[in-house]
Structures are given as C-alpha cells and as structure tokens.
ChimeraX commands (.cxc) that place a marker at each C-alpha (Angstrom):
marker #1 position 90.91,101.83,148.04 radius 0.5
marker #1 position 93.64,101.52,145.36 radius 0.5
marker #1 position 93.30,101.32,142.01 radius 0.5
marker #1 position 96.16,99.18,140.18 radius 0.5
marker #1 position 98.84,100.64,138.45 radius 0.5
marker #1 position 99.24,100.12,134.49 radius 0.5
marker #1 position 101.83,97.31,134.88 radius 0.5
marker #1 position 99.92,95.05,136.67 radius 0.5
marker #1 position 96.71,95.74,134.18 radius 0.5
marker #1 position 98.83,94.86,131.50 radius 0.5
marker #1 position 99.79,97.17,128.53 radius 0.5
marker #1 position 98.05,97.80,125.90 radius 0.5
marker #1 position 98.14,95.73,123.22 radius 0.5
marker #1 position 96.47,98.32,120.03 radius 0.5
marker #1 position 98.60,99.66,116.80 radius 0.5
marker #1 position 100.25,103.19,117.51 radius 0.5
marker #1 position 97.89,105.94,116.18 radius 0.5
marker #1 position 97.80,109.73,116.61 radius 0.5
marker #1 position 95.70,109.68,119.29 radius 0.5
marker #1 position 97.56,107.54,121.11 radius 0.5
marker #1 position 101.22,108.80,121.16 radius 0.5
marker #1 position 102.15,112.03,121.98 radius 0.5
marker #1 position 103.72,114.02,119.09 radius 0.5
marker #1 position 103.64,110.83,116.85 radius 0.5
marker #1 position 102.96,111.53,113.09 radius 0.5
marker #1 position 102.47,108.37,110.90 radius 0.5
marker #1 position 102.14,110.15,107.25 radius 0.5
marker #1 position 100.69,108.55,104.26 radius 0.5
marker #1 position 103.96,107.73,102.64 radius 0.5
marker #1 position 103.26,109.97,99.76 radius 0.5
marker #1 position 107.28,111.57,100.30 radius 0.5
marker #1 position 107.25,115.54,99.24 radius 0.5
marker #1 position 107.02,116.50,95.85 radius 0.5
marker #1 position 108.84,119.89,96.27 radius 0.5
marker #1 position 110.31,122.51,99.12 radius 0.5
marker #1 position 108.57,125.27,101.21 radius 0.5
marker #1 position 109.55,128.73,100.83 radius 0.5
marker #1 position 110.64,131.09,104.10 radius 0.5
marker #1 position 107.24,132.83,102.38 radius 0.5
marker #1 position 104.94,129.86,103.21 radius 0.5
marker #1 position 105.02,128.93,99.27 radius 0.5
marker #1 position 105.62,126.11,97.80 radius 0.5
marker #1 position 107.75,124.83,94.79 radius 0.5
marker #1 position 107.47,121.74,92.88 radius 0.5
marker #1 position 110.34,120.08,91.87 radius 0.5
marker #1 position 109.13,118.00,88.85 radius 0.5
marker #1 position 112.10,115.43,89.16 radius 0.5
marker #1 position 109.90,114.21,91.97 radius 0.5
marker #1 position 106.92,114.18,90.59 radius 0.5
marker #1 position 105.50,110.89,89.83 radius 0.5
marker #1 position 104.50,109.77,85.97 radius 0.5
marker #1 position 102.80,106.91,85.17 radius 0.5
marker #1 position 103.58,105.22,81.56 radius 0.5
marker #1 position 99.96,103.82,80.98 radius 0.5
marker #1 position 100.10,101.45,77.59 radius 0.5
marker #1 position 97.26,102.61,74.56 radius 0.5
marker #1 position 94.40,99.89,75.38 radius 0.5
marker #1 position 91.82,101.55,72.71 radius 0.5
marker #1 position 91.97,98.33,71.28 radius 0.5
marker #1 position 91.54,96.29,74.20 radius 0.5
marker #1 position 88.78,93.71,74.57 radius 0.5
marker #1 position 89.31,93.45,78.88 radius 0.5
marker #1 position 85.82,94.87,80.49 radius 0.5
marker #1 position 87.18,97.32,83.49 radius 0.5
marker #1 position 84.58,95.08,85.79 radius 0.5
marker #1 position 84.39,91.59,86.28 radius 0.5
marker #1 position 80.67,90.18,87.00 radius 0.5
marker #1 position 79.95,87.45,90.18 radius 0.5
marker #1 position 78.48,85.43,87.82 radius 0.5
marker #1 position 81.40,84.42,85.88 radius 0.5
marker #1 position 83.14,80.92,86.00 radius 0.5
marker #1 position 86.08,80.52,87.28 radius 0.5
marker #1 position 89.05,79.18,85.10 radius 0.5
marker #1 position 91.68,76.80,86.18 radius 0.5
marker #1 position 94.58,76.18,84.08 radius 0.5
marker #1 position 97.99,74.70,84.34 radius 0.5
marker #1 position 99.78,78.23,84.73 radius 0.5
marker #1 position 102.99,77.81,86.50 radius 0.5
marker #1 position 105.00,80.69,88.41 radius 0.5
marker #1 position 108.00,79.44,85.95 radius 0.5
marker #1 position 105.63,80.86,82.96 radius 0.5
marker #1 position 106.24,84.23,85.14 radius 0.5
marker #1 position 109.66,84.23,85.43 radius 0.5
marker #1 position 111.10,84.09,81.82 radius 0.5
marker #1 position 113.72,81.44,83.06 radius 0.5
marker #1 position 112.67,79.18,80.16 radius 0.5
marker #1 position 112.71,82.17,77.63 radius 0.5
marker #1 position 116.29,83.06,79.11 radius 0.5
marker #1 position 117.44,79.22,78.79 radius 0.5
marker #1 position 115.75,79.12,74.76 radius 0.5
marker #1 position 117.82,82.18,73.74 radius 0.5
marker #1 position 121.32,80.63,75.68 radius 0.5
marker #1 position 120.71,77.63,73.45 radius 0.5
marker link #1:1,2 radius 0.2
marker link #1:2,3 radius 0.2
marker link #1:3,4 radius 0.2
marker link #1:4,5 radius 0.2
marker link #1:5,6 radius 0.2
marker link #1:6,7 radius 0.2
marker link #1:7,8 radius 0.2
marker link #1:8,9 radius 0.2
marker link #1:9,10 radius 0.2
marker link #1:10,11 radius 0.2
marker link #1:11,12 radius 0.2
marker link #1:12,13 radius 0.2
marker link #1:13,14 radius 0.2
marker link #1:14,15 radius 0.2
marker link #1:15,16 radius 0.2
marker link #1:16,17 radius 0.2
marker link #1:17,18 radius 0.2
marker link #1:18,19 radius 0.2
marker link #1:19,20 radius 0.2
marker link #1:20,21 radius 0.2
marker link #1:21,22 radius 0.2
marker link #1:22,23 radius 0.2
marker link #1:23,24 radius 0.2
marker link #1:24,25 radius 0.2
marker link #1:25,26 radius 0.2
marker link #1:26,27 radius 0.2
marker link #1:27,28 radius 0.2
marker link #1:28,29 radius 0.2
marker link #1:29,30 radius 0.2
marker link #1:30,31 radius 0.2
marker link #1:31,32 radius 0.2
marker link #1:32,33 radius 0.2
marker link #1:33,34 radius 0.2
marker link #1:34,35 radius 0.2
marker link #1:35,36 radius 0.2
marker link #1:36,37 radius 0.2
marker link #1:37,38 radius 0.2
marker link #1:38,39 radius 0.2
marker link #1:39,40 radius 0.2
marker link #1:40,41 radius 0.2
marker link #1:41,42 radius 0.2
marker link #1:42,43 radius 0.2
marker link #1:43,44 radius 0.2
marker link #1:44,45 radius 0.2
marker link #1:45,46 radius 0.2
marker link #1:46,47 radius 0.2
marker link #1:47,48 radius 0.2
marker link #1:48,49 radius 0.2
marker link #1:49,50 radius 0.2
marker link #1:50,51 radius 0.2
marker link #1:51,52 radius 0.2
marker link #1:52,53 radius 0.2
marker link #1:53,54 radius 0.2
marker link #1:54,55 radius 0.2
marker link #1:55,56 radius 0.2
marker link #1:56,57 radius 0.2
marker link #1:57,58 radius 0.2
marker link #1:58,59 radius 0.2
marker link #1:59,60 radius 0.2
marker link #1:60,61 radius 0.2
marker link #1:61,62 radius 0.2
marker link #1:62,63 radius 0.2
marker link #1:63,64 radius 0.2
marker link #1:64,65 radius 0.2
marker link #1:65,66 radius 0.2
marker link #1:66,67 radius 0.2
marker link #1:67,68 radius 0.2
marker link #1:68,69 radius 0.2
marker link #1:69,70 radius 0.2
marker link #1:70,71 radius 0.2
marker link #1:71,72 radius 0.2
marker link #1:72,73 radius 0.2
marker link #1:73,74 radius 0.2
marker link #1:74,75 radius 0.2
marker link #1:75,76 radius 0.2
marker link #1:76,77 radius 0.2
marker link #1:77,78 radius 0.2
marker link #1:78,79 radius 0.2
marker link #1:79,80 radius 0.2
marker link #1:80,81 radius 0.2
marker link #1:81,82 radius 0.2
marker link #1:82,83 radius 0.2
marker link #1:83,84 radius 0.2
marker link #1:84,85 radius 0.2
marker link #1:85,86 radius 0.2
marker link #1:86,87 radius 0.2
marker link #1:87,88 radius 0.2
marker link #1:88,89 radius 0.2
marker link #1:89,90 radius 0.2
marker link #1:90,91 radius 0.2
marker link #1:91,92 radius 0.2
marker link #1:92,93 radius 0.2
view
C-alpha cells in the first residue's frame, strides 16, 4: 500500500557522476589554456600552455616495452639512494 520513503531505504552509497546530480560538472582537470571571445572565438594564451622538456634518448639502450618473460631483479636499493641526503651530507663534509 505504501512504498518506503528514501530514508528508511537507505541512501545511496555510489561516487557523484553527471547523471546523478543535477547541474554537477566534474571536468577532466585539464584547467583552460586561453579565454573565449564575446564572438564565440577562442584565444590561446601560450603562458598556459603546457611544454614538456623531454631529454635526447637517441642513444638510449631502454626497450619502450618490457616482455612477461623477464626476471625479476631484487637489489638492495634503498629510498635513502632517492633522496640525495647522503650526496648532501658528502658535499657538507
């Protein structure tokens, strides 16, 4: 005869999309890259755009792929070896 109202189902419990919420726009956190014009143009602003410094590797023996096959190798790296703390403390002394 009645149905039960949402509180006593229990709410729902799923990440906020756009097809949940109304007027809710998540974005891709790209940011904007320029302005629109009152023409419906657009201008770059090229302090915003992004660069990439990408070092020369034409010389580089890495493969871009690594197979399944390949062994797996365990060494005695350290997060300290990371760091440069012990580079730091060699060039105070």
């Amino acid at each position: 005869m009645f149905q039960p109202t949402r509180a006593v189902l229990g709410a729902l419990r799923k990440p906020m999309n756009t097809k949940r919420g109304h007027n809710y726009y998540k974005g891709t956190r790209t940011g904007s890259m320029g302005r629109h014009t009152k023409h419906g143009g657009y201008i770059i602003d090229y302090s915003k755009v992004r660069t990439y410094v990408v070092p020369d590797l034409a010389d580089c023996e890495l493969k871009p792929y690594v197979s399944h096959r390949t062994e797996k190798i365990t060494s005695g790296i350290k997060p300290e070896d990371f760091t440069g703390e012990e580079a730091y403390q060699k060039k105070q002394t």
